[in-house]
N, C-alpha and C positions, 0 to 999 in steps of 0.2 A: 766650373759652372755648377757644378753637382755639390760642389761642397758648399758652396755661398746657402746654397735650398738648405740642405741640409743643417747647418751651423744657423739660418735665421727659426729655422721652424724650433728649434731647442736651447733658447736660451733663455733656462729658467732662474736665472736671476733678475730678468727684467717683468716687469707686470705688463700682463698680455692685455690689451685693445681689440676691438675688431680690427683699426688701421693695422696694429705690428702683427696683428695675427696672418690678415689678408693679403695684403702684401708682399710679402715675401712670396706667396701662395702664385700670386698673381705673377709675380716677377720669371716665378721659376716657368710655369706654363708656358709663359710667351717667352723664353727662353729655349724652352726644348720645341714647343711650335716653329722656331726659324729653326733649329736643327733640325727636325724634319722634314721642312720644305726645301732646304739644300741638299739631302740626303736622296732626292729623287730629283730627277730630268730625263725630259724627254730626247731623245736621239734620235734622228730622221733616217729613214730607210734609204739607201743609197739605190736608184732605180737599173742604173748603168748596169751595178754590178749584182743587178739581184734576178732571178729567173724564174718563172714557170708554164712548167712543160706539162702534156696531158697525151693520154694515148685511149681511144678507145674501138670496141672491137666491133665488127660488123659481119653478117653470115658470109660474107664475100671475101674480104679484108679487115686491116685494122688499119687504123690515121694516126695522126700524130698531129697539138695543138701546140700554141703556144696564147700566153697571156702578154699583150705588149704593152696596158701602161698600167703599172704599179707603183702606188702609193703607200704610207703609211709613216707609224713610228713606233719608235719602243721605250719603254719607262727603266731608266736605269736606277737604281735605288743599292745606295752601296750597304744598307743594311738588311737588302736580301739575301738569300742562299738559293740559290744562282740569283744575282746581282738585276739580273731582268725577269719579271713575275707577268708584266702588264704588255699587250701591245694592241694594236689595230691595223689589220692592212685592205685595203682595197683593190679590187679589180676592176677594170671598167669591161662591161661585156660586150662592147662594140669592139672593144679592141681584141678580142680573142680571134685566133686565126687556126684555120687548120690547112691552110699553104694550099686554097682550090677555095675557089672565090663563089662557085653554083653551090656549093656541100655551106661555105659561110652564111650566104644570105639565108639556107635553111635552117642553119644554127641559132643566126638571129631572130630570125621567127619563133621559132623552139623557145627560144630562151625570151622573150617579149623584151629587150633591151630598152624599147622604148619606157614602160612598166617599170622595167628593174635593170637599172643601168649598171648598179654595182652587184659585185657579189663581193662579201665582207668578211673577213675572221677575226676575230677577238679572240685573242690569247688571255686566257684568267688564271693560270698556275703552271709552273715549271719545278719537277722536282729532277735531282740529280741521282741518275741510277749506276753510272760508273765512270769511272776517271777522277782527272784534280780541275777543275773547269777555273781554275784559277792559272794553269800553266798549259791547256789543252791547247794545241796550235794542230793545222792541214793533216799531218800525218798521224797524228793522236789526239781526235775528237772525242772530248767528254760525250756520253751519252746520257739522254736526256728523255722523262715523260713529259709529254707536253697535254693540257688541257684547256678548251676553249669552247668557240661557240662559232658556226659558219652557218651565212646567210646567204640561200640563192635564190632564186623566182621567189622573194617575198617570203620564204620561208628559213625559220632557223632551228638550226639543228647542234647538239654537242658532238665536239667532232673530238677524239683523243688518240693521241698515237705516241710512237718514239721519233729521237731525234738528236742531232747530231750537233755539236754546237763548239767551236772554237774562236779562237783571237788573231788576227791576220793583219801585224801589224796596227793601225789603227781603225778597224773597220771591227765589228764583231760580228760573227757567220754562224747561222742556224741552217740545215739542211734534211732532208727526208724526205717519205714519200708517203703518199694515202687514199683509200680509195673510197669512191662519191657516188653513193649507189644513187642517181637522181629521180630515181622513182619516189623517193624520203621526201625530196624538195619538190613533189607537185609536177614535176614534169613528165609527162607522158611517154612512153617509148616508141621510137619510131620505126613506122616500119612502110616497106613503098618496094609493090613487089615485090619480087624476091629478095629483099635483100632487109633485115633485119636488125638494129642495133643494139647493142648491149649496152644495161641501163647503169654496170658498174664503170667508172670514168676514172683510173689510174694516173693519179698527179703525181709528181716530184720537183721539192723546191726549193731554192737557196735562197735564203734572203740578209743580204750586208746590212750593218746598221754602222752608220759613223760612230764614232765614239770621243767624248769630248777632251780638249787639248790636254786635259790635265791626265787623263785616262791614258789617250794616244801616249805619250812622254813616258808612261811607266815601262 
C-alpha cells in the first residue's frame, strides 16, 4: 500500500496534471484512513467480572461500599503502546451500597442521585512504567500510569494514579486502588452528632474488558 503512494507521487517521466498529481494523493489518504479505522475498536467492559469496592472512615467506625452496576468500554488501538489509551466507565449511584439500607438512603441524599445518577471516568493516557504488557498475565502484572478525568456531583476532577494491568485468557484486566477526597467534588462532609465522616473515600478496582476474537486466539 505504501509503495503504490509512494511509486505514483514520483514518476518523473510522466507529465504531471492536477488529475495524476491528486490522485494518487487522494488514493493514499483514504487508504491509510480505513487503516486506521481498523486499527482501533471498541471492547466492552465485562460487568460480571469487573468490581468496585470503597471503604470509608467514620469517628466511630469505618464501612465498606460496593458499586453494583457498571458499564463502559475501552478503545483497543493496536498501534498504541499499551494498546488501550482511551476508555469510559460509568457508575450508577443509585446502585452503590454500603450493605445497611438507613446509612444508603443517606448516602443517596448526600450524593443527589436523582441530579447525578452517574459518576463517570474517562481514561485519556496509559503509559507503561514496568514489565512486558504484551506477555503480562495474574501473577506478573505490567505496571501501569494511568491518566484521566472523574466526574461526581456534577463535578470533574483529573484523577491519576498507578495501576496494574494484565491478559487473562481472552478478557484484558486493569486493577488498583485510589483515593476521592469528596470535599473536591462539592460534597459536603457529614457529620450527625457524634459521629463524623471522613471526606477521603478509598476505592479499589478491577475492571475486565472482552477482547475481540482475533486478539482472544493469540
Amino acid at each position: 500500500m505504501f509503495r503504490f503512494c509512494f511509486q505514483s507521487s514520483g514518476m518523473h517521466s510522466r507529465r504531471f496534471t492536477a488529475k495524476t498529481f491528486f490522485l494518487p494523493l487522494l488514493l493514499c489518504s483514504l487508504a491509510l484512513g480505513a487503516m486506521n479505522s481498523r486499527a482501533a475498536q471498541a471492547i466492552a467492559l465485562d460487568p460480571a467480572a469487573s468490581s468496585v469496592t470503597f471503604v470509608g472512615d467514620s469517628f466511630l467506625h469505618s464501612f465498606h461500599g460496593e458499586a453494583k452496576d457498571i458499564t463502559g468500554s475501552a478503545e483497543l488501538d493496536s498501534a498504541a503502546v499499551p494498546p488501550v489509551q482511551n476508555a469510559t466507565l460509568h457508575f450508577k449511584t443509585a446502585a452503590l451500597t454500603t450493605f445497611h439500607k438507613e446509612r444508603d438512603q443517606k448516602m443517596f441524599a448526600w450524593l443527589q442521585i436523582a441530579v447525578h445518577p452517574d459518576a463517570t471516568f474517562s481514561l485519556q493516557s496509559v503509559k507503561l512504567v514496568d514489565g512486558d504488557y504484551q506477555k503480562a498475565e495474574p501473577q506478573h502484572p505490567a505496571k501501569f500510569a494511568v491518566r484521566g478525568m472523574f466526574t461526581l456531583n456534577g463535578v470533574k476532577k483529573p484523577m491519576v494514579g498507578p495501576a496494574l494491568g494484565w491478559r487473562d485468557k481472552d478478557r484484558l484486566v486493569v486493577s488498583g486502588e485510589a483515593t476521592i477526597d469528596t470535599l473536591k467534588y462539592g460534597l459536603p462532609q457529614i457529620r450527625e452528632a457524634f459521629m463524623t465522616v471522613g471526606t477521603d473515600v478509598k476505592v479499589s478496582y478491577r475492571f475486565s474488558f472482552i477482547l475481540p476474537r482475533e486478539y482472544a486466539a493469540k
